[in-house]
C-alpha positions as CSV (number, residue, x, y, z in Angstrom):
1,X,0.0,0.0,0.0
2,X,1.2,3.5,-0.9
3,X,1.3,6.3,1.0
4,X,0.6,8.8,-1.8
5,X,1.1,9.6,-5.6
6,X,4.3,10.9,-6.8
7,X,4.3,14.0,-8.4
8,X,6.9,15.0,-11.0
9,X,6.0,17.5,-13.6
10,X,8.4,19.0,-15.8
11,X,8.3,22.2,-18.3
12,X,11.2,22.5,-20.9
13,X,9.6,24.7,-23.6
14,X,10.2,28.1,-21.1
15,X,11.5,30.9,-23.4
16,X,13.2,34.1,-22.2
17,X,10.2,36.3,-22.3
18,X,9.0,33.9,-19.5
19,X,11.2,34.7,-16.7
20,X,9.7,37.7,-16.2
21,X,6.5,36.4,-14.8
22,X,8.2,33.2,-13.0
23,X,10.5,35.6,-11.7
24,X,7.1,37.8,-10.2
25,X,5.6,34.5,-9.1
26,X,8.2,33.1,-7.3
27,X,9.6,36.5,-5.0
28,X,6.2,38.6,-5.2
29,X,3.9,35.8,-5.1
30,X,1.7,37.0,-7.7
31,X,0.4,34.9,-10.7
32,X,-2.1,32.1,-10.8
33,X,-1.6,29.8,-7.5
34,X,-4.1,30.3,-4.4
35,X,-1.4,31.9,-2.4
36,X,-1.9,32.1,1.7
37,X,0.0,35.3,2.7
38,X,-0.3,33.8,6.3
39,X,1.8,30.7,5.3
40,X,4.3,32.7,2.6
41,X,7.0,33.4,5.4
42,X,7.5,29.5,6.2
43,X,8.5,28.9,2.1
44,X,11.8,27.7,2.6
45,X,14.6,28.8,-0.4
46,X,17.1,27.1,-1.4
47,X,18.5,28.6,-4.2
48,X,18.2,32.3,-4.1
49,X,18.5,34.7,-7.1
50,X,21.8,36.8,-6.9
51,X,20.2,39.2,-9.8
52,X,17.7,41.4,-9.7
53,X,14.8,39.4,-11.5
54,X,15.2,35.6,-13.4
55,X,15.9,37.5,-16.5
56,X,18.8,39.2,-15.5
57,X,20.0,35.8,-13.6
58,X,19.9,33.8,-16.7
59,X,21.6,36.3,-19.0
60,X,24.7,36.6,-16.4
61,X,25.1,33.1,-15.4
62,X,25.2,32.4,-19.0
63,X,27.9,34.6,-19.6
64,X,30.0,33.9,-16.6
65,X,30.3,30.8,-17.6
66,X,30.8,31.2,-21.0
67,X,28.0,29.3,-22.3
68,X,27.5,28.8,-25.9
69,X,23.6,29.7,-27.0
70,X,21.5,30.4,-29.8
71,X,20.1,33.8,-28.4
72,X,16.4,33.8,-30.3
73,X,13.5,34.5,-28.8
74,X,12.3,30.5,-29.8
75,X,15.2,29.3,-27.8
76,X,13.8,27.2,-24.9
77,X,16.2,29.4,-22.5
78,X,15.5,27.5,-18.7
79,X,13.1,24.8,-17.8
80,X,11.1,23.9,-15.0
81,X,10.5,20.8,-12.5
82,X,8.0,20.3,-9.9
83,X,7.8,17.4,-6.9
84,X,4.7,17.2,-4.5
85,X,2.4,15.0,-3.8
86,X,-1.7,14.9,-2.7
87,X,-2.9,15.7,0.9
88,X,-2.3,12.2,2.1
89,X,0.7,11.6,1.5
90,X,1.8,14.7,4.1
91,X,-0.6,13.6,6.0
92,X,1.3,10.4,7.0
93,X,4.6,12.0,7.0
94,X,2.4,14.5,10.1
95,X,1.1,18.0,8.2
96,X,-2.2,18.8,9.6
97,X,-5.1,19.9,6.9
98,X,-8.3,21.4,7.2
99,X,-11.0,22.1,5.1
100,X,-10.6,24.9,2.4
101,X,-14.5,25.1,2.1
102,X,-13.5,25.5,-1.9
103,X,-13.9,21.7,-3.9
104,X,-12.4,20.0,-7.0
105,X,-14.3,20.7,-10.3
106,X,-12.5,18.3,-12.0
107,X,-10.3,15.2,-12.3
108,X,-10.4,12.4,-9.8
109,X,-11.1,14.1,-6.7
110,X,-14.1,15.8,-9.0
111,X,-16.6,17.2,-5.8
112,X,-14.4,16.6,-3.0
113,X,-13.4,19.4,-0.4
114,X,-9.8,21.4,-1.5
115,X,-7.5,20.5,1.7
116,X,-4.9,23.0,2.5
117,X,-2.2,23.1,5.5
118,X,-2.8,24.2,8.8
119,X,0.6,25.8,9.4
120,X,0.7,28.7,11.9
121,X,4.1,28.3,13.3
122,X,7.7,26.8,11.8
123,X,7.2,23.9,13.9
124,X,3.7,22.8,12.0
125,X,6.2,21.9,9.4
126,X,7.2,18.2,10.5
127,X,10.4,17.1,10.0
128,X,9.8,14.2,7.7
129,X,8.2,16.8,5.0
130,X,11.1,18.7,5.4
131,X,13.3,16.0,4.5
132,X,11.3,14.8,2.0
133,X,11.7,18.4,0.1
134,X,15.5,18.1,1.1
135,X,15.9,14.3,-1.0
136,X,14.1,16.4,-3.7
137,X,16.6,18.8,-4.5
138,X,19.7,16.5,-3.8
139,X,18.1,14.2,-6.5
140,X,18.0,17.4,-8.8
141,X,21.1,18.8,-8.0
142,X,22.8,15.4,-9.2
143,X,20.4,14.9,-12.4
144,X,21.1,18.6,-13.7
145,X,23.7,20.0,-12.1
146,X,24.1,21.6,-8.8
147,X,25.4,24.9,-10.8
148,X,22.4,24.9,-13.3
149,X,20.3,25.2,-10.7
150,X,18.6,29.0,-11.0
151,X,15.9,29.2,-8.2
152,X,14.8,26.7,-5.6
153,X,12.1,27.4,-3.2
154,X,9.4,25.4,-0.9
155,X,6.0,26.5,-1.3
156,X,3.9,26.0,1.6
157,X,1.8,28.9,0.9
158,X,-0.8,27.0,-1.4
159,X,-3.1,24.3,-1.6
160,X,-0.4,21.7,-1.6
161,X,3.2,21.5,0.0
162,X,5.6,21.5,-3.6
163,X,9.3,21.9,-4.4
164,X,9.6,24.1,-7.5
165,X,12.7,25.0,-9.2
166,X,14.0,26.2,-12.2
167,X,17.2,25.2,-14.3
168,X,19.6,25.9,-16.8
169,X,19.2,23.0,-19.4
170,X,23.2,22.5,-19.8
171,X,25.5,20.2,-22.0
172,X,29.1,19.0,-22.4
173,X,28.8,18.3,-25.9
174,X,26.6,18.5,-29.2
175,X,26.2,16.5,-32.1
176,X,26.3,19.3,-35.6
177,X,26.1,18.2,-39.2
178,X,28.8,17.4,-41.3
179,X,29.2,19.1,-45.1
180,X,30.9,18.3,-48.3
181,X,33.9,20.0,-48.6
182,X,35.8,20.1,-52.1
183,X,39.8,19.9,-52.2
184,X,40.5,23.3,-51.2
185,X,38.2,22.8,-47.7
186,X,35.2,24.8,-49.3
187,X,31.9,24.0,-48.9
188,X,30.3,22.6,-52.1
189,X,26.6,23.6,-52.5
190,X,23.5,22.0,-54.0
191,X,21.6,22.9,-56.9
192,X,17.8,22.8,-56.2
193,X,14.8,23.9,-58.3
194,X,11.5,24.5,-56.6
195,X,8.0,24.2,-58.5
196,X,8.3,27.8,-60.0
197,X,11.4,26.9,-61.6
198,X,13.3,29.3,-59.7
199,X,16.8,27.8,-58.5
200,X,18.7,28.0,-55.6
201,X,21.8,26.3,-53.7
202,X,22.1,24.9,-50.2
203,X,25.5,23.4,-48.4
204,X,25.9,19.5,-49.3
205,X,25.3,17.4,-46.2
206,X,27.9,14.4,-46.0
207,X,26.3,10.9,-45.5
208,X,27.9,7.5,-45.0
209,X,27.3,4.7,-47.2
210,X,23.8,4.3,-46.1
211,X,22.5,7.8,-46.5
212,X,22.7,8.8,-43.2
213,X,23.8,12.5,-41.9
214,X,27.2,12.5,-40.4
215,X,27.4,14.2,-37.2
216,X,30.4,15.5,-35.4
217,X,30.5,15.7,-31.7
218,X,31.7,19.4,-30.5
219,X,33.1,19.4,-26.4
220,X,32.2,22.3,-24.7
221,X,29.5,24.4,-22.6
222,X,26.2,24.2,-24.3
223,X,22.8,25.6,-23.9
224,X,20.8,23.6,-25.7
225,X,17.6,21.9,-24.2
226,X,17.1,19.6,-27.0
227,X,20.3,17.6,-26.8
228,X,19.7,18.1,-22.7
229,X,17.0,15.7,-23.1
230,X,18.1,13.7,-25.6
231,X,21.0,12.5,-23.5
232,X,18.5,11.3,-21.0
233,X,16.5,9.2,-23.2
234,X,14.8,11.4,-25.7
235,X,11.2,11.0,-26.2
236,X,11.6,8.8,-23.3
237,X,13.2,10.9,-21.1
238,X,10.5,11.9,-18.7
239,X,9.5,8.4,-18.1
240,X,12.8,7.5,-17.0
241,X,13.1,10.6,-14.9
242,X,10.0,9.7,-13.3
243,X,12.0,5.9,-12.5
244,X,14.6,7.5,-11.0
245,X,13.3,9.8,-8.8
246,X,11.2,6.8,-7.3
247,X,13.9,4.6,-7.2
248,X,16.0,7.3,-5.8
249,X,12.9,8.6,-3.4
250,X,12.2,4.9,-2.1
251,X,15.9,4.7,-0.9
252,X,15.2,7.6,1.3
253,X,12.9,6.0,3.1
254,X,9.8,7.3,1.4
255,X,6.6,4.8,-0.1
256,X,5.2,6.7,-3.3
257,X,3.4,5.2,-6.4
258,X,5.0,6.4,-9.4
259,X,2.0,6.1,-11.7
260,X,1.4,3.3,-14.5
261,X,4.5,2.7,-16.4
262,X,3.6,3.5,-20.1
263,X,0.8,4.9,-19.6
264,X,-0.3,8.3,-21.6
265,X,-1.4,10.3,-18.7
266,X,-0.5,13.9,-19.6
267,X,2.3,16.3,-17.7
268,X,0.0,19.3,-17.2
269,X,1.6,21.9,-15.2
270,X,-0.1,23.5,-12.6
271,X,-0.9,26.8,-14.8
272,X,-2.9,23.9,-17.5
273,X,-4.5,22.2,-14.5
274,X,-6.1,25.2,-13.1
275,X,-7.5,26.3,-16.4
276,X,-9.2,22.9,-16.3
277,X,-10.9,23.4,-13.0
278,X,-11.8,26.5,-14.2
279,X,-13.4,25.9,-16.9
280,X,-14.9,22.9,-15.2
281,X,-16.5,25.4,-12.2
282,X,-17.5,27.6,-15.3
283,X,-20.1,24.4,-16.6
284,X,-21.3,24.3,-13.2
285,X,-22.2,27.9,-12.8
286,X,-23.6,27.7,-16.6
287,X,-25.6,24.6,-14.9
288,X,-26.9,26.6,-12.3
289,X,-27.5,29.4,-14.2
290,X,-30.4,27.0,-16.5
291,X,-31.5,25.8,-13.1
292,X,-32.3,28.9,-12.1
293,X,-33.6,30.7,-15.5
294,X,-36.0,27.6,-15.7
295,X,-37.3,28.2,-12.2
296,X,-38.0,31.6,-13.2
297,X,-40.0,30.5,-16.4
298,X,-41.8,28.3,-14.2
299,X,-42.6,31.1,-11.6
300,X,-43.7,33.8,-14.3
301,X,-46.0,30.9,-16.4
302,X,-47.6,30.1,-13.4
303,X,-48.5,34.3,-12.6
304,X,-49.7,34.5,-16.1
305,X,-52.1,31.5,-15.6
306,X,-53.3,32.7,-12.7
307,X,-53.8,36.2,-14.2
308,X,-55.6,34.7,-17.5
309,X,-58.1,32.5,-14.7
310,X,-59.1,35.5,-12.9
311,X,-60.0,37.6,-15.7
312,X,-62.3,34.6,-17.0
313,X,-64.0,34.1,-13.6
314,X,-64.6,37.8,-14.2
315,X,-66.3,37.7,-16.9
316,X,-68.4,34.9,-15.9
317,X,-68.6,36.0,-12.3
318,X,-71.9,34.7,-11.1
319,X,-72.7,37.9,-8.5
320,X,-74.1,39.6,-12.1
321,X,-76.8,37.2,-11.5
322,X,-79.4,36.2,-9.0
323,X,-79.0,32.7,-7.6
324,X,-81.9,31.5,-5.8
325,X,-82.2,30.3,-1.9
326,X,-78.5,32.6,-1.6
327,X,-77.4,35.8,-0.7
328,X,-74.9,37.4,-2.8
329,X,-72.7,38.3,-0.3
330,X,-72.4,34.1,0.1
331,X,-72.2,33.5,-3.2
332,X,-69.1,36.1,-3.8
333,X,-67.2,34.4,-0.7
334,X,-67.8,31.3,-2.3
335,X,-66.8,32.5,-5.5
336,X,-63.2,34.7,-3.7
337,X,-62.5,31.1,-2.2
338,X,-62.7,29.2,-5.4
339,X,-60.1,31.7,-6.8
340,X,-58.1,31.1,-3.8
341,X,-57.9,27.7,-4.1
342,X,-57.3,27.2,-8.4
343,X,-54.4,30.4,-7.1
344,X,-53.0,27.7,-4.7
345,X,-53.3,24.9,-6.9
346,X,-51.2,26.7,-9.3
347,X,-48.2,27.3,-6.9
348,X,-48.4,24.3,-5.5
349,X,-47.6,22.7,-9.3
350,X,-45.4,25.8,-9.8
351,X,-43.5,24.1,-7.1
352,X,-43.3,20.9,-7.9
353,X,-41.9,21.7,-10.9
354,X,-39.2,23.2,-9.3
355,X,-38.9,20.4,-6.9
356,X,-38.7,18.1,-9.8
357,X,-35.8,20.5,-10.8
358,X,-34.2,20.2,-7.6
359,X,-34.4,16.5,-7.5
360,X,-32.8,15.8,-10.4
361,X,-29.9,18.2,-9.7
362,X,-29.7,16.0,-6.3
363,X,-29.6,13.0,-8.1
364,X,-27.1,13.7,-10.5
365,X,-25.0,15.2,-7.4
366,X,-25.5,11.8,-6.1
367,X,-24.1,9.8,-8.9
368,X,-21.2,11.6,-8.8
369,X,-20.7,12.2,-5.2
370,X,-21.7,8.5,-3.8
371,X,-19.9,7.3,-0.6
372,X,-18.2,10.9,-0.5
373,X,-17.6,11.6,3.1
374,X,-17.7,15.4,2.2
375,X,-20.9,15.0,0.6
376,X,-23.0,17.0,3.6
377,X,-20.3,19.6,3.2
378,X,-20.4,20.0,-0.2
379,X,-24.1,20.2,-0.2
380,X,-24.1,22.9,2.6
381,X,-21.9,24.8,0.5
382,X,-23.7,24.6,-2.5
383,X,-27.0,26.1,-0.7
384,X,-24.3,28.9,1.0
385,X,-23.7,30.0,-2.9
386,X,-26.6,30.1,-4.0
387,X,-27.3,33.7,-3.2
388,X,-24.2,34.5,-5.8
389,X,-25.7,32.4,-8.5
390,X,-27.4,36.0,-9.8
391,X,-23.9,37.5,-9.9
392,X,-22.0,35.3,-11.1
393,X,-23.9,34.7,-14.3
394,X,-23.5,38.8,-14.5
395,X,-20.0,38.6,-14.5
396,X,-19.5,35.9,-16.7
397,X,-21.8,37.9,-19.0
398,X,-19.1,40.5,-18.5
399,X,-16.5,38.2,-19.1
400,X,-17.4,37.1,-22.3
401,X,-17.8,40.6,-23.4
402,X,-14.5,41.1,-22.4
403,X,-13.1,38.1,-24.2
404,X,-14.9,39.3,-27.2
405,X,-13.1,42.8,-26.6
406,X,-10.0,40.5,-26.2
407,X,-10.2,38.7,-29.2
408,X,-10.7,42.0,-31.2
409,X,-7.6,43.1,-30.1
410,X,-5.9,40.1,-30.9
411,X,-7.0,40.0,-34.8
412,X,-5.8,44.1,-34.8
413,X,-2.3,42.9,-33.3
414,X,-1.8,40.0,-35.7
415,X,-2.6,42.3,-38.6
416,X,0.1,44.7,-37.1
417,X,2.5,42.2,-36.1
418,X,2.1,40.4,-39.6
419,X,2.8,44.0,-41.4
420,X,5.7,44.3,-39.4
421,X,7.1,40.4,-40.5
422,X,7.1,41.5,-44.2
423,X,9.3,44.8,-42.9
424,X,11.6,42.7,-41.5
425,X,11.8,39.7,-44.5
426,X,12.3,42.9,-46.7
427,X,15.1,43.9,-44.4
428,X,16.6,41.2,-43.9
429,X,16.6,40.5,-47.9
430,X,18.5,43.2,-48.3
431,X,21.4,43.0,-45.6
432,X,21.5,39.2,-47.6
433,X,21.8,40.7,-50.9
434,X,24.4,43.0,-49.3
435,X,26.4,40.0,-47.8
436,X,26.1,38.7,-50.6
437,X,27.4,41.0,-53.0
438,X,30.4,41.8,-50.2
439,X,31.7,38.3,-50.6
440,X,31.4,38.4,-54.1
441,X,28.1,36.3,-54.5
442,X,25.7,38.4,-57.0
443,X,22.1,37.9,-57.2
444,X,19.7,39.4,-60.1
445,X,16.6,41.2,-58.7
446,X,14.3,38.2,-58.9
447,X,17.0,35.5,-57.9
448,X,16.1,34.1,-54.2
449,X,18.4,34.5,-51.4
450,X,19.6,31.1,-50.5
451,X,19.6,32.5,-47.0
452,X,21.3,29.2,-45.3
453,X,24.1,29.8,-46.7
454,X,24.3,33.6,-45.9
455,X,23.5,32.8,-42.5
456,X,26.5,30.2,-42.4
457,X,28.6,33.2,-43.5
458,X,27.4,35.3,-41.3
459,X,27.8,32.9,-38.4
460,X,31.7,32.1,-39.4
461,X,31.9,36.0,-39.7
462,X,30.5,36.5,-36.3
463,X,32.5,33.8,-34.8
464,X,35.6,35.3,-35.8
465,X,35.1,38.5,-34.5
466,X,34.3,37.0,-31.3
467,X,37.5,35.7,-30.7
468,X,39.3,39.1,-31.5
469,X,36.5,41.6,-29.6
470,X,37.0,42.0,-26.1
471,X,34.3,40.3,-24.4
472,X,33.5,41.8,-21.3
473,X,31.9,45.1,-22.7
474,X,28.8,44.2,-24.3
475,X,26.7,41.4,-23.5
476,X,24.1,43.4,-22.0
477,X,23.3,44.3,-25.9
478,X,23.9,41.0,-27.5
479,X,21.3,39.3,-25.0
C-alpha cells in the first residue's frame, strides 16, 4: 500500500520572455496559485536569485560561464520541475489539513473538499516533509547539475506542499552536421529547383554509405535543451526521470506510487491544470445558471395562468346574476375562495416543478458524489452559494464581453505584427543581398536568397570577431 502519488512535472519549452513572470511569481507571489500570505513566510529557499529578477539571472550566469547559446526568442532558454504529492501523502509524514471550504471541479477528486495546510508556526512543518523536500533537490542537484540550478524554493503557501525549481538546461557536448567540402576545404553547394522553376543552392550534407547525416560531436559548454534531453532518453526521457526519482525517493525511506508505467497520462503543469478546473466550475455555474432561469419560467408561467383565470371568472362571475335560496354576499365568498384555491393549486404545481428541478440536480449530485464523506459539506456549500448564482452569471456575461473585446484586439495585433514580419523579411533580404554581394556572390533582382548559406557566412563571420572583440563590454546588448 502506498502512502501517496508521486508527483513530477516537468516544463522545458520556457523561453526568455518567461522569466519575467516566473520571476514575479516566485519572489512577489503573484500569478495564478491560491497563495496564503499567512503561510508565505515558512516557504523555505534554497537557491536564491543573486540578480535582480530571473531574466537578468539567466543572462549573467550564461555569460559567466561562457555558455555557448543560440540567443532567439524561440530558444527554450531554462526549464522547469516540480515534486509534490496529494494531501495524504503529508498527512502520513504528520502536516495537519483542514478544510478549504473550496472543492475540486474536475479530475479524480471531481466534488471533493480542497485540503490546505494548517501551518501557523515553523514547527507545523514536520520534519519528515522537510526532509522529504531536502531528497528532492539532492536528486535534482545530481540529475542537472548543482550549478544549473537558477531558483529553488518550498512553497507552503498554497493548496499543496511543492518543491519548484527552475534550471539551466546545460550540455558538455553536441552533435552538428557534417558538409561536403571540395579539395581546397570549401563548402560545395546543392543545386535545387523549386516548383516555379526558380533555382537556388544549399551546403551538401555528408552521408555514409547508407545515406545517413554524419554528425560531429563538439566538447564544450552548451545551452541547448534539446540535446539536454536527448541524452537522457529522448522521447523517453520523462519516463525515465519519473523511474529515478522513485527509485531514488524509495531509498530515502519514502513509499510513493509512481503512476502506471507507459501509460499516456499527460504532464500538465499546474498553470494547465487550473485552467481545467476553471473551466470545469464555469459548466457548473452555466448549470446553475439554466436551473435557475428555468425556475424563473416556471414562476412567471404560473402568474400569467393565474392572471388569465381571474380575468375569465370575471367575466363569468356569477354575482351579475341572482342565484336563488342565496345571498350574494355568500355566493361572492364562495366564489373569492374558489379563486383562492385554483391560485393555490397553481403554486403548488409551480413548485413541484421546481422540486422536480431540484431532485434531479440532487440526483445527479448523487451519482457523482456516492460514498463521499464530504458529501453534507459540499451540499451545505452549494445552498451557502446560492445567493451569488445572480452575480456570477452577470460577471461571466461580463467576461465574455471582455473576451470578445480581447479577441478584437488580438486579430488588430496579428494584422500589425504580420505587417511588421514583411518589414523585416524585406530587411533582412536586403542585408543578404548586401552580404552577398560583399563576398562576391551576386544575385539578379528576382534570384532568391539562399539564406542558409548567408547565414552560415554570417555565423563564421561572427564567430571570428568574437574571438578578436573584447568580451566583457557588451553582453548586455547582445542578450
Amino acid at each position: 500500500m502506498y502512502d501517496g502519488n508521486q508527483v513530477v512535472r516537468v516544463v522545458s519549452k520556457y523561453k526568455k520572455h518567461d522569466a519575467y513572470n516566473i520571476g514575479v511569481e516566485m519572489s512577489e507571489r503573484k500569478g495564478t496559485g491560491n497563495y496564503d500570505k499567512e503561510r508565505t513566510q515558512f516557504n523555505v529557499e534554497y537557491v536564491s536569485l543573486t540578480e535582480k529578477n530571473l531574466y537578468q539571472e539567466i543572462k549573467q550566469t550564461l555569460k559567466n560561464r561562457n555558455i555557448e547559446f543560440n540567443d532567439k526568442p524561440s530558444t527554450n532558454m531554462f526549464n522547469g520541475i516540480t515534486f509534490s504529492s496529494g494531501p495524504e501523502f503529508f498527512e502520513t509524514l504528520g502536516m495537519k489539513f483542514v478544510d478549504s471550504g473550496r472543492t475540486y471541479h474536475d479530475g479524480k477528486k471531481k466534488g471533493q473538499i480542497v485540503k490546505i495546510p494548517e501551518i501557523k508556526r515553523k514547527e507545523d512543518i514536520p520534519k519528515t516533509v522537510s526532509y522529504y523536500f531536502d531528497s528532492c533537490m539532492d536528486f535534482l542537484k545530481e540529475y542537472v547539475g548543482e550549478e544549473n540550478i537558477l531558483l529553488a524554493q518550498i512553497h507552503y503557501d498554497e493548496d499543496t506542499p511543492h518543491l519548484q525549481v527552475y534550471f539551466l538546461p546545460i550540455v558538455n557536448t553536441v552533435k552538428r552536421k557534417q558538409y561536403v567540402k571540395d579539395k581546397d576545404g570549401n563548402v560545395v553547394k546543392e543545386k535545387h529547383v523549386n516548383a516555379n522553376g526558380n533555382i537556388s543552392y544549399t551546403p551538401k550534407l555528408l552521408r555514409d554509405e547508407k545515406g545517413k547525416i554524419i554528425y560531429s560531436e563538439v566538447k564544450g559548454k552548451f545551452l541547448n535543451c534539446d540535446e539536454f534531453w536527448k541524452q537522457r532518453g529522448g522521447q523517453y526521457s520523462f519516463g525515465k526521470l519519473q523511474d529515478e526519482f522513485n527509485d531514488f525517493i524509495t531509498k530515502r525511506g519514502f513509499n510513493l506510487y509512481r503512476g502506471d508505467i507507459g501509460s499516456k497520462v499527460e504532464n500538465q503543469t499546474k498553470t494547465e491544470w487550473q485552467i481545467k478546473e476553471l473551466n470545469a466550475e464555469l459548466e457548473e455555474l452555466k448549470q446553475e445558471k439554466v436551473n435557475v432561469l428555468k425556475v424563473i419560467e416556471n414562476s412567471k408561467n404560473a402568474l400569467e395562468t393565474s392572471n388569465k383565470s381571474n380575468d375569465k371568472d370575471n367575466i363569468l362571475n356569477p354575482t351579475k346574476r341572482k342565484l336563488g335560496g342565496y345571498k350574494d354576499e355568500d355566493v361572492n365568498k364562495i366564489i373569492d375562495y374558489t379563486k383562492d384555491l385554483k391560485k393555490q393549486v397553481i403554486v403548488l404545481n409551480t413548485d413541484n416543478q421546481n422540486k422536480d428541478i431540484e431532485i434531479n440536480k440532487l440526483l445527479k449530485e448523487n451519482d457523482t458524489f456516492r460514498n463521499n464523506k464530504e458529501l453534507i459539506k459540499r451540499n451545505e456549500i452549494i445552498k451557502e452559494q446560492k445567493s451569488t448564482i445572480k452575480e456570477q452569471a452577470q460577471e461571466i456575461s461580463r467576461l465574455n464581453g471582455v473576451i470578445d473585446i480581447l479577441n478584437n484586439q488580438i486579430e488588430n495585433l496579428q494584422a500589425k505584427f504580420d505587417k511588421f514580419k514583411e518589414k523585416i523579411y524585406n530587411f533582412c533580404d536586403k542585408i543578404c543581398r548586401a552580404l552577398a554581394h560583399k563576398i562576391g556572390l551576386h544575385y539578379d533582382k528576382d534570384d532568391d536568397i539562399n539564406y542558409y548559406e548567408m547565414g552560415s557566412y554570417a555565423y563564421d563571420i561572427n564567430r571570428k570577431y568574437d574571438k578578436e572583440k573584447d568580451k566583457s563590454d557588451d553582453f548586455e546588448i547582445g542578450m
